[in-house]
C-alpha positions in Angstrom: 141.9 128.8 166.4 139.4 126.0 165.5 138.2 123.9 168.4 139.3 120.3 168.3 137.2 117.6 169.0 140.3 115.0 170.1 141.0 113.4 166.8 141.8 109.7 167.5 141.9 109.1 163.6 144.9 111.7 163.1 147.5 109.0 163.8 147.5 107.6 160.0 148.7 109.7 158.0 152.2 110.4 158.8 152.9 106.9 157.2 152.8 108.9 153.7 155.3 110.7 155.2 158.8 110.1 156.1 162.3 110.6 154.1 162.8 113.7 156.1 165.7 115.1 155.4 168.9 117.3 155.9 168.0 118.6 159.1 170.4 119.9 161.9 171.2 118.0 165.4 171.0 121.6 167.1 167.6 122.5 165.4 167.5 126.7 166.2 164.5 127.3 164.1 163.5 130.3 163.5 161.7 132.8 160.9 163.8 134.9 159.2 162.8 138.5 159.3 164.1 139.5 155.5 161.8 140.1 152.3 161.7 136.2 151.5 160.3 135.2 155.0 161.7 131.7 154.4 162.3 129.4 157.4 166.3 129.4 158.3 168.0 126.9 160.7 170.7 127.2 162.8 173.3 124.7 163.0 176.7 122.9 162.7 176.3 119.7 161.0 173.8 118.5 158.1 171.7 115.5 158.5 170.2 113.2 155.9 167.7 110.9 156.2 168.1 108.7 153.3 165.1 106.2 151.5 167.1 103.4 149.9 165.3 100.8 148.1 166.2 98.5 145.2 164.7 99.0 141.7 161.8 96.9 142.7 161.0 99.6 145.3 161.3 97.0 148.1 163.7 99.2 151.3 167.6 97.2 151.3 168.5 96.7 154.9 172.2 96.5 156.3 174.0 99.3 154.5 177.3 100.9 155.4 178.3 104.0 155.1 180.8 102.8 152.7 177.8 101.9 150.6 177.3 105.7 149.8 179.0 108.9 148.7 177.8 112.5 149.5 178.7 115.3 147.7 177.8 119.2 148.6 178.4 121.3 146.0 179.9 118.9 144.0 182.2 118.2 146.5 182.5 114.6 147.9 182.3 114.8 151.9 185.7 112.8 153.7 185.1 110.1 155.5 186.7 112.2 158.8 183.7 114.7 158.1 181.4 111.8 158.7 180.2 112.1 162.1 177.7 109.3 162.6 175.9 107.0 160.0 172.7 104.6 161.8 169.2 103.3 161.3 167.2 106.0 162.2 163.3 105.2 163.7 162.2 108.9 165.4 159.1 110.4 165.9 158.1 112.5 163.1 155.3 115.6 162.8 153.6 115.9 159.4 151.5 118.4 158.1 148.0 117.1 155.5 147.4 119.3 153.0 143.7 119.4 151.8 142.7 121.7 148.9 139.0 122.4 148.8 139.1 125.0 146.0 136.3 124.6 143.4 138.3 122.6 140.7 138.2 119.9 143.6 134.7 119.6 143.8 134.4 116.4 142.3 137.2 115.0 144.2 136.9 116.5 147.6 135.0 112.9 148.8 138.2 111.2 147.6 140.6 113.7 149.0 139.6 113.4 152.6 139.5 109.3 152.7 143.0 109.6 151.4 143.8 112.0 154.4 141.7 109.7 156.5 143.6 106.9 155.5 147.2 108.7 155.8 146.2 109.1 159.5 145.4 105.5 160.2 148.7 104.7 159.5 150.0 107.0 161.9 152.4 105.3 164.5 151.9 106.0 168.1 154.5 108.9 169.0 154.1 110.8 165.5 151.6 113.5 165.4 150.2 115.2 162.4 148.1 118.1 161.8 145.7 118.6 158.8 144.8 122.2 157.0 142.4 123.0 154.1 142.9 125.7 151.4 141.1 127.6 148.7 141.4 131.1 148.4 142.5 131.4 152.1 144.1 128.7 154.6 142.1 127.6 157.6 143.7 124.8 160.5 140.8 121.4 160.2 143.0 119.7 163.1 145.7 120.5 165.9 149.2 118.4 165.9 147.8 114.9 167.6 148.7 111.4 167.7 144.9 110.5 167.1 143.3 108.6 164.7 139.8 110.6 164.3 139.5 113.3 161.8 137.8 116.3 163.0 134.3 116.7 162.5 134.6 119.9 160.4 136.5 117.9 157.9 133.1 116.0 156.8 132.0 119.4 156.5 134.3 120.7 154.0 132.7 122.2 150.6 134.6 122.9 147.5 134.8 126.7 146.3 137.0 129.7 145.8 140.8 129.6 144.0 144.0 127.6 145.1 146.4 128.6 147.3 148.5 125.7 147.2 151.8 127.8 147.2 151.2 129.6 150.9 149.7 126.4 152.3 153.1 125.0 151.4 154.6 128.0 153.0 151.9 127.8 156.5 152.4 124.1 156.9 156.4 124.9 156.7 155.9 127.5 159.3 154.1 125.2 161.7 156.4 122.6 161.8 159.0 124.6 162.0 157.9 125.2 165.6 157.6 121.3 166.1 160.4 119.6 168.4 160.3 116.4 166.4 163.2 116.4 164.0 161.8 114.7 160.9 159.1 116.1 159.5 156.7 115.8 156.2 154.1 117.4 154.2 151.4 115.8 152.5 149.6 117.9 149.7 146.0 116.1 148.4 145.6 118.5 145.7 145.0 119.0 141.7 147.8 120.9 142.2 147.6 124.2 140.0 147.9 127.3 141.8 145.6 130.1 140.9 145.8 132.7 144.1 149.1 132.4 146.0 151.7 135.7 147.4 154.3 133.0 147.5 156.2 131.5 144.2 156.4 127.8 143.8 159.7 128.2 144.7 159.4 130.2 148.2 156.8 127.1 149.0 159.8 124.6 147.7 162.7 127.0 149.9 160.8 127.0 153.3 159.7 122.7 153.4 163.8 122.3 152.3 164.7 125.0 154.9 162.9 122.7 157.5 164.2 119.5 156.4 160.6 118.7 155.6 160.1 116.0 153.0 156.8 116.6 150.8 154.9 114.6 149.2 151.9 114.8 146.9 149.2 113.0 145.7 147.7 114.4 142.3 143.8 114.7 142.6 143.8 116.0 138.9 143.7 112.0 137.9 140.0 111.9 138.1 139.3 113.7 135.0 140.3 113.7 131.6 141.6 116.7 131.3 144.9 115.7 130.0 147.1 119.2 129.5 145.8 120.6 132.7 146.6 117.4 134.2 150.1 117.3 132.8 150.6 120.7 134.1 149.2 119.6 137.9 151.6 116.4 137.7 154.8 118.9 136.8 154.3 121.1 139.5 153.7 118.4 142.2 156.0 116.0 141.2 158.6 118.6 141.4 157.7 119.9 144.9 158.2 115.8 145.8 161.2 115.5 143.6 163.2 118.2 145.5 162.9 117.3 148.9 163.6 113.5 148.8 159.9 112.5 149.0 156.9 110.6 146.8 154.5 111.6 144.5 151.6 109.5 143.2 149.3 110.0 140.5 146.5 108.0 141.0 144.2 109.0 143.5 142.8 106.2 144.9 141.6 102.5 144.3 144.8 99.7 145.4 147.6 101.7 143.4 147.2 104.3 146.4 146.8 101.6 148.9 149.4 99.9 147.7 151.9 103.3 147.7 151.5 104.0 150.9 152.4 100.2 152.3 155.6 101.0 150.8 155.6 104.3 152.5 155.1 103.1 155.6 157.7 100.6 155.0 160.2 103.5 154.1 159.3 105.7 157.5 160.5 102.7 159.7 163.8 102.2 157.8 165.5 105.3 157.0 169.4 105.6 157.0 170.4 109.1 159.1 173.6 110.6 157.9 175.1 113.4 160.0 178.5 115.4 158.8 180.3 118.5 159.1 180.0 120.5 156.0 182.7 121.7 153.7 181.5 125.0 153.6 181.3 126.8 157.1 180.5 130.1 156.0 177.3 131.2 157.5 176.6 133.3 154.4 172.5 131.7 154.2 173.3 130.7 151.0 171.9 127.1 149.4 174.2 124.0 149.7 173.5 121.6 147.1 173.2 117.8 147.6 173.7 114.7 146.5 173.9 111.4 147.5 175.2 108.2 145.4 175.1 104.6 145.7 178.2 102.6 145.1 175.5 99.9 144.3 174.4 100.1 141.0 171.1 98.5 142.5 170.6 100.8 145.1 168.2 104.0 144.8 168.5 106.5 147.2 166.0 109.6 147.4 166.8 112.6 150.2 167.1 116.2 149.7 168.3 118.2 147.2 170.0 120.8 148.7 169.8 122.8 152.8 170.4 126.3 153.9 173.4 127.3 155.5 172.8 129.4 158.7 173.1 133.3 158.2 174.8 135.5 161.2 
């Protein structure tokens, strides 16, 4: 384990991250033991934690749970299922994800001011934790609510292949151990994969299995490589997409300033849904969701879909 120095500047960067999602009110986490290894939970009602803004992207205050329909399966869930519907403010544990693989290294400067910033935005009782990867996965900075980022951060070089898949996986893994119940991954990254044992989709399974919301910033920007950079924006946005969170494709500069104002603005305002769902079989099969607005104004970004709990 690397030695921490007390980070006071860890505390930013869980403002990038918030919509956490679908997560269960008796949070049994644990790691399942079969060939996929993904991260199951344990429980008897779903939660969402809803963004809702309007199509200016500003967050619409006052909402009813009238305001919204959720479906599972395509199956709308009855109002008696409902069991409570609030504004939800909790603590939440993030995760940074810094890739230092060699196509970064024009961009690793860039990559960890973004982090630095993310963790000056940090409220007081979240924590976040930050880990590099290249070809393997190493832990910069323990879970704190400090603002500092470790000194071994400024020491970071740029070199080997990406791993971007199993840092997913790893940063899924560590806050599944986490008591907080909203939780977020950040990925700073140019996002191709080039050395991972885990599929795109095992790294997607284990944040959703969580209730972790990701998001992703896409370092690829920077150059004007435009095919490689059309593949890096796919595969990000989609890791984003599914969970309920952000991504952003500029870098830096006030577009990424700007994005995380509204971020932070989004993590202090969150509708939390909880219900009983239709299906009770605990088969650890994947539920599909969906939630709609009865507001044609109104856009609404959570999870896509949670794991049922397996016997």
């Amino acid at each position: 384990m690397i030695q921490m120095h007390q980070p006071r500047r860890l505390r930013a960067f869980l403002l990038f991250i918030s919509s956490l999602l679908c997560i269960t009110l008796t949070p049994s986490l644990l790691f399942a033991q079969d060939d996929e290894e993904v991260i199951r939970v344990s429980t008897d009602l779903v939660i969402l934690n809803l963004t809702v803004t309007n199509k200016s992207g500003q967050y619409v205050p006052g909402l009813k749970i009238s305001d919204f329909k959720i479906f599972e399966d395509g199956k709308e869930i009855t109002a008696d299922l409902v069991v409570s519907f609030s504004l939800h403010e909790s603590p939440f544990a993030s995760v940074v994800l810094l890739d230092t693989s060699g196509s970064m290294e024009t961009r690793l400067s860039l990559a960890r001011s973004a982090a630095i910033r993310f963790l000056d935005r940090l409220r007081i009782e979240d924590v976040a934790a930050v880990f590099k990867f290249d070809s393997k996965i190493e832990q910069v900075q323990e879970f704190s609510g400090g603002r500092d980022l470790a000194p071994m951060a400024f020491g970071m070089r740029a070199k080997g292949m990406t791993k971007l898949n199993d840092a997913i996986v790893n940063a899924a893994k560590a806050l599944a151990e986490r008591e907080e119940k909203r939780k977020a991954i950040v990925v700073l990254s140019d996002g191709l994969d080039t050395n991972s044992n885990a599929s795109s989709d095992k790294a997607l399974e284990s944040a959703l299995a969580i209730g972790a919301t990701i998001y992703t910033v896409d370092m690829s920007a920077t150059d004007g490589q435009s095919f490689r950079n059309q593949q890096s924006a796919g595969m990000l946005k989609n890791f984003a997409e599914k969970t309920g969170g952000r991504f952003v494709a500029t870098p830096g500069g006030p577009a990424l300033r700007d994005a995380f104002e509204s971020i932070a603005d989004e993590l202090g305002h969150q509708y939390t849904v909880a219900y009983r769902p239709l299906n009770r079989a605990h088969d650890g099969k994947w539920r599909k969701l969906e939630v709609k607005a009865n507001r044609d104004d109104l856009i609404i970004r959570t999870r896509k879909a949670y794991r049922a709990p397996k016997k």
